[in-house]
C-alpha positions in Angstrom: -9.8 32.3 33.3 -7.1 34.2 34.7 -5.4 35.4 31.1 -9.7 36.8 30.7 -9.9 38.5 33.5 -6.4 40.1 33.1 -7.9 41.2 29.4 -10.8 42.7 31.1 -8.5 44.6 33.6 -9.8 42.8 36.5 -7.6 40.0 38.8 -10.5 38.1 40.9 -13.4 36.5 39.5 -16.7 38.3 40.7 -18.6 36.0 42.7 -16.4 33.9 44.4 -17.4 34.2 47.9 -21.5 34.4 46.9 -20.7 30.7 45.6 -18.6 29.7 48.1 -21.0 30.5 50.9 -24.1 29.1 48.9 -22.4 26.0 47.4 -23.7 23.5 49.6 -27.1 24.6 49.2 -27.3 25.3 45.2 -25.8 22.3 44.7 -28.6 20.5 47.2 -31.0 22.1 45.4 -29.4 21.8 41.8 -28.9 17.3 42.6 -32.7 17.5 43.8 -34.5 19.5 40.4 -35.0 19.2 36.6 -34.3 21.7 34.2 -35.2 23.2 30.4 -33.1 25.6 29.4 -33.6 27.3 26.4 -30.8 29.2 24.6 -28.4 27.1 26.4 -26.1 26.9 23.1 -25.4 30.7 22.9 -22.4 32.0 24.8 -24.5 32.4 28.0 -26.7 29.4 27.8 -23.7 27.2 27.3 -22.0 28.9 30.7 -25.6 28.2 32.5 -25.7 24.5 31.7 -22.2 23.8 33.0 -22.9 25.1 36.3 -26.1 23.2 36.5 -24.6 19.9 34.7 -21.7 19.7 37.2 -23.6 19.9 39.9 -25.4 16.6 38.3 -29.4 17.5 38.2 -32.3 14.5 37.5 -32.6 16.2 34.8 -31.3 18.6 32.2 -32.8 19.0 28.6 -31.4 21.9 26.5 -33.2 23.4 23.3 -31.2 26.0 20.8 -31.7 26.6 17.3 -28.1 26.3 16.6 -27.7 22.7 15.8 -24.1 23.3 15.2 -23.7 25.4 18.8 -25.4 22.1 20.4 -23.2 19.6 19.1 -20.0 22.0 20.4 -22.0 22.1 23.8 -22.3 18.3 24.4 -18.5 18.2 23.0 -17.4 20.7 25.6 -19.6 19.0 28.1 -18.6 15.5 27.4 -14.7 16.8 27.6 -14.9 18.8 30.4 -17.5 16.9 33.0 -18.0 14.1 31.7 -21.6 12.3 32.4 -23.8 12.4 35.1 -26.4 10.1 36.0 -29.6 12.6 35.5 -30.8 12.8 32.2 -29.1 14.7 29.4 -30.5 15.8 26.0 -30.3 18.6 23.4 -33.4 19.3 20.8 -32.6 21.8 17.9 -35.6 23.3 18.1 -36.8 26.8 17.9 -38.7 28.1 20.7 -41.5 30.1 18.3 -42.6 26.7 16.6 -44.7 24.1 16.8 -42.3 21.4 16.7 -41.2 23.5 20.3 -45.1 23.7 21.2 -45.2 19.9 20.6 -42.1 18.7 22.8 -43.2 20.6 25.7 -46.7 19.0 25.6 -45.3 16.3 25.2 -42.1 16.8 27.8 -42.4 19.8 29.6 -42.6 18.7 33.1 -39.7 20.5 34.7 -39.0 22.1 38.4 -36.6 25.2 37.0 -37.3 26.8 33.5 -34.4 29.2 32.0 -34.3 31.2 29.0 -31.4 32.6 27.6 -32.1 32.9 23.8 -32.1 36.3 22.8 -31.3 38.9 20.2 -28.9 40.9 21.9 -27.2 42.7 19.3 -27.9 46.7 18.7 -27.0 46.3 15.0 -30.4 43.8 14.8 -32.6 46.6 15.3 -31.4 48.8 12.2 -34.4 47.8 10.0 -37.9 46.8 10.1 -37.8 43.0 9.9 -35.3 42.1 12.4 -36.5 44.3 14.5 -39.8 42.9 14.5 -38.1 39.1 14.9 -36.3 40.9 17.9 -39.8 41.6 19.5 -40.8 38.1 18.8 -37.5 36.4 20.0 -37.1 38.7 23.1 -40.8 39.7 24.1 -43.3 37.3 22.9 -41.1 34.3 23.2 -40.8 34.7 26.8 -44.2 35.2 27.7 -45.0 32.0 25.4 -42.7 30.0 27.2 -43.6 31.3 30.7 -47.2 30.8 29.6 -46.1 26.9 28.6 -43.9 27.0 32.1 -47.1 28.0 34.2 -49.3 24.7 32.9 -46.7 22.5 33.4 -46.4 23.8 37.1 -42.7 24.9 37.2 -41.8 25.9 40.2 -39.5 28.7 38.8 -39.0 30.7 35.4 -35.6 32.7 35.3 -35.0 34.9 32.0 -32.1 37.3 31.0 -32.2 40.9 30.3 -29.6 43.3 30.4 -28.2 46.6 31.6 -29.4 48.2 28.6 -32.7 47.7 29.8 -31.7 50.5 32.5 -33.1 53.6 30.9 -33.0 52.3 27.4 -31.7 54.4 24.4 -31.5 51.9 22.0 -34.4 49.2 20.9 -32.5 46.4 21.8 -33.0 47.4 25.7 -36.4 48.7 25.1 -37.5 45.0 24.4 -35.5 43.7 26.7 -37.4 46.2 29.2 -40.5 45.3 27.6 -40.0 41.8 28.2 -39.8 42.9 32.2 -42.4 43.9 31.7 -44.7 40.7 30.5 -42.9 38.7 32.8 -43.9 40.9 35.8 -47.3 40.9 34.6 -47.0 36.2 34.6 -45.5 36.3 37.9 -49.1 36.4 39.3 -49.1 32.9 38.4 -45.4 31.3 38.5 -42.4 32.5 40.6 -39.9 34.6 38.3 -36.6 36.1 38.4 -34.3 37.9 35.7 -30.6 39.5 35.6 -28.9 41.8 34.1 -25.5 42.4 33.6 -23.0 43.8 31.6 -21.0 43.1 28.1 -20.0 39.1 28.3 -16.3 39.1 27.1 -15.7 37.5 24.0 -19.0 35.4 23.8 -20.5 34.6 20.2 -21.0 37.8 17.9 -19.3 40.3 20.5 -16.8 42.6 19.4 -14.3 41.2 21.6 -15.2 37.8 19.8 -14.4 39.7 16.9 -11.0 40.1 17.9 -10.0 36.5 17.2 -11.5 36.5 14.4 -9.8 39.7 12.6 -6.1 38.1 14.2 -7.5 34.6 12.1 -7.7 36.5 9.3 -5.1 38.6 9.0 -7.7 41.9 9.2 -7.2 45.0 11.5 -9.0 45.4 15.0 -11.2 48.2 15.3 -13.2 49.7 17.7 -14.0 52.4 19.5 -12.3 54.4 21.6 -14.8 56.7 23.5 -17.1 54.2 24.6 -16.3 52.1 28.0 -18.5 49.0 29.1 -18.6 46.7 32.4 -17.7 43.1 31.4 -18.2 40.0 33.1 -16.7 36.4 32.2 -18.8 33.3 30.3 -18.5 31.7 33.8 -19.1 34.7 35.6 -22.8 34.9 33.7 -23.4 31.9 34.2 -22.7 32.1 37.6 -25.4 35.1 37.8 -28.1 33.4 36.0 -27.9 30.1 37.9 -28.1 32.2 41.4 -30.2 34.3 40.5 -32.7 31.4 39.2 -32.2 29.1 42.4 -32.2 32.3 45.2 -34.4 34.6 43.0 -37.2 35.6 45.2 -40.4 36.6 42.8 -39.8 39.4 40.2 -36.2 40.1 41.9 -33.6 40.8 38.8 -30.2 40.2 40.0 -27.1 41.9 38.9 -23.1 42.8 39.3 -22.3 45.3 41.9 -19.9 47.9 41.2 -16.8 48.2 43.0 -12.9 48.2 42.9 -13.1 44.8 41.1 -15.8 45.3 38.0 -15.0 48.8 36.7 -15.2 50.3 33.6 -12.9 49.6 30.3 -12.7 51.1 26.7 -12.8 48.8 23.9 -9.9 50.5 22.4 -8.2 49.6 26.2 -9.0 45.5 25.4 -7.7 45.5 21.7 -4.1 47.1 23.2 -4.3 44.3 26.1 -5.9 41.6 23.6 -3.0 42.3 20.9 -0.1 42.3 23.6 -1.4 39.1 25.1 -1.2 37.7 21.3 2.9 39.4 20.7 1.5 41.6 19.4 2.2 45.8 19.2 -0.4 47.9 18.2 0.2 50.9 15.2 -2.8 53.3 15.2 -4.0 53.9 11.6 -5.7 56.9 10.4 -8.8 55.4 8.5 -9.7 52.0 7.1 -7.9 52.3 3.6 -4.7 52.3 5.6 -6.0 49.5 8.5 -6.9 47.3 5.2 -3.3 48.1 3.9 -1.0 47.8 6.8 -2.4 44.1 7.6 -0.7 42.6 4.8 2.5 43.4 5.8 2.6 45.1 9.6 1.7 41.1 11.6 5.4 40.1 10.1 6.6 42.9 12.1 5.2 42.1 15.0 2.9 45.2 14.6 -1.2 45.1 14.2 -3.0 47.5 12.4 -6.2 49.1 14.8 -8.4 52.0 13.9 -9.7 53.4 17.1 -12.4 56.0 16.4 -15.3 57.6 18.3 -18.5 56.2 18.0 -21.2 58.2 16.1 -23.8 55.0 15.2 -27.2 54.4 16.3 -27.8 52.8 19.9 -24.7 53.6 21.5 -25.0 54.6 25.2 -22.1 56.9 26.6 -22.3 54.9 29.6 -23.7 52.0 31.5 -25.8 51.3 34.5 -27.7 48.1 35.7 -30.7 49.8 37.9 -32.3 53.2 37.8 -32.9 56.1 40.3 -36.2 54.6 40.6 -35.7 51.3 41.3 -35.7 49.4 44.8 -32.6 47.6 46.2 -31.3 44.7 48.0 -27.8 45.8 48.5 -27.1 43.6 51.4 -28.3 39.9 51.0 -25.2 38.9 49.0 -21.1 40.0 48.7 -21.2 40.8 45.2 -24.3 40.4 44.3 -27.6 43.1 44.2 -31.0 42.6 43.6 -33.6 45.0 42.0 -36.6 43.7 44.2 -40.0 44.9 41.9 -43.6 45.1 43.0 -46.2 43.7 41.0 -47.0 46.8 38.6 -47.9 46.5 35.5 -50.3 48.2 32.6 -52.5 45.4 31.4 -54.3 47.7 28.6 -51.4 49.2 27.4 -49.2 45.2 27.2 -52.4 44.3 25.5 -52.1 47.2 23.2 -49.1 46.1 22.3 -49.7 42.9 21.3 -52.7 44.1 19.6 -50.8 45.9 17.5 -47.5 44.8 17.2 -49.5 41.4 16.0 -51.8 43.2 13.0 -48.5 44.2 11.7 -47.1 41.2 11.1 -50.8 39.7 10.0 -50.8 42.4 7.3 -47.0 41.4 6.3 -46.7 45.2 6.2 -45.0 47.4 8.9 -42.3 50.2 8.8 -39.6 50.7 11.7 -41.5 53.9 12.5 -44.5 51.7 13.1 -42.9 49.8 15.9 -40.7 52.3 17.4 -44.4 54.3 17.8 -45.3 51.2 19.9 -42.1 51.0 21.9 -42.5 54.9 23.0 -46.3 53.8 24.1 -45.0 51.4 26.6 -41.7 53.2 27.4 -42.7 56.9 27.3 -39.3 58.2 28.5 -37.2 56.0 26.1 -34.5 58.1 25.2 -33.7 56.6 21.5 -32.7 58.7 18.6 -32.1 57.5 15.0 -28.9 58.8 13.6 -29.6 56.9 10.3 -25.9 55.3 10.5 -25.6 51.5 11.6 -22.5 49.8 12.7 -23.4 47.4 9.9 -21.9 50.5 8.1 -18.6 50.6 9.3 -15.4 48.1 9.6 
């Protein structure tokens, strides 16, 4: 934890105290429940179901569509914790099918529902397909599965969005904040709560995860060096989600606040920390004909080849916020903690729209990018997202 958070540029973990003062009663309330949590194999699903497995629910079922994620979960779990004597099960299932559909009619009795699965990479949203399996996955999954959490009388559905849902400028955050969307319009019917928060360091896909990979094998580190995030641990987020899920009051989206110990960090800063951490010295390359060269023969040295270059792709935001100028806050209730506390507001024509729409596409198995990103601008009027036609699919 400790050589993380020095990576990060940070010395404390975030929400120390917040647990400290709430332990006895999350883990009260965390013995006393049952729980489905979907996603829980990703990077932040698998940080969310070992703070609710140590604190040994009645029950705690956990669905991903990574079979291979799963069986590292229970490995990890099994390791780590140990057992408990609440129930314990993993279904490789994915949450848009009917094998899903049939498991919850069949099991889906459970007091705290969390969903964690997401597509929550900017690079997904470069063309027309996976961007429209990005609206199904992020948008119409979650109302499906709050839908399904309603019925079976949950007393809570908690779901993750993200600080690029904060004035959004690519399409990844536009879902994200048109999934807020859906679920404010459901919590008329079942208690909700959501959270967002920033960059999770070194979880699955990231380009901080990347890092290890490129040392693995023997590539150069890139990335850029104009562009600075927030970043919070694996146990940090799960820490979030699991608090924000258990205090959550109805439509309330938690996140980090900012001060002296969650500031901002270039990724160029991490690779320099990352590679020193490793023995490593870092020699600045000029483009990626010489980053390819130099790592065959610079690691011997003791050297690593980086590129560091400004950003210039699609999606990127020049900086990062978690609420808006237009949003209520709960700055007080909790030490490092704040709450976006949201009325219930919400445009049924134009979600219906939406779907209307956004469902006729895929029914004609004909749709363009400019199709949807018509749609998004309907609901989000003031989404500030421009095509620049280069993808970081494009680059090293």
């Amino acid at each position: 934890m400790q050589r993380l958070l020095a990576l990060i540029g940070r010395e404390k973990a975030l929400f120390t105290e917040d647990i400290k003062q709430y332990e006895r009663e999350l883990s009260n309330i965390v013995t006393a429940s049952s729980f489905l949590v979907l996603g829980g194999a990703g990077s932040i699903g698998q940080a969310v179901v070992k703070e609710i497995f140590k604190r040994s629910p009645k029950k705690l079922h956990i669905v991903d569509i990574s079979e291979n994620n799963m069986v590292e979960l229970v490995r990890d779990i099994r390791s780590s914790f140990g057992y408990i004597d609440g129930e314990f099960k993993t279904f490789a299932l994915d949450i848009g099918s009917v094998e899903y559909d049939a498991f919850i009619a069949a099991n889906g009795r459970y007091d705290y529902v969390l969903n964690l699965s997401a597509l929550k990479h900017v690079r997904s949203e470069k063309d027309a397909f996976t961007l429209m399996r990005m609206i199904d996955v992020n948008i119409f999954n979650t109302d499906k599965t709050l839908v399904q959490a309603r019925q079976k009388r949950a007393k809570k559905y908690f779901c993750v969005s993200t600080d690029k849902a904060a004035n959004p400028v690519n399409l990844m955050g536009a879902s994200k904040r048109i999934m807020e969307m859906f679920v404010n319009r459901r919590s008329k019917y079942t208690k909700v709560s959501m959270a967002r928060f920033a960059n999770v360091a070194f979880s699955d896909g990231s380009l901080l995860y990347g890092f290890n990979k490129r040392i693995e094998k023997r590539q150069p580190i890139v990335a850029p060096n104009d562009i600075k995030r927030y970043f919070v641990t694996p146990h940090e987020s799960g820490e979030l989600c699991l608090m924000s899920c258990i205090f959550g009051e109805n439509r309330d989206i938690f996140f980090p606040k900012l001060d002296d110990a969650l500031h901002l960090i270039s990724f160029a800063d991490i690779a320099v920390k990352y590679l020193k951490s490793k023995g490593y010295e870092p020699y600045l390359c000029k483009d990626e004909d010489e980053a390819r060269a130099k790592a065959k023969t610079l690691p011997d040295e003791g050297k690593w080849p980086c590129l560091f270059t400004k950003s210039d792709t699609t999606g990127e935001k020049d900086f990062e916020e978690f609420y808006t100028d237009k949003e209520t806050l709960d700055m007080d209730k909790f030490q490092n903690l704040g709450i976006i506390k949201n009325e219930l507001a919400y445009d049924e024509n134009l979600l219906n729209s939406f779907t209307k729409s956004i469902n006729a596409m895929k029914k004609s198995l004909h749709w363009s990018k400019e199709d949807i990103v018509k749609e998004f601008f309907r609901l989000l009027p003031d989404l500030n997202y421009e095509d620049k036609k280069k993808y970081l699919d494009e680059k090293m």
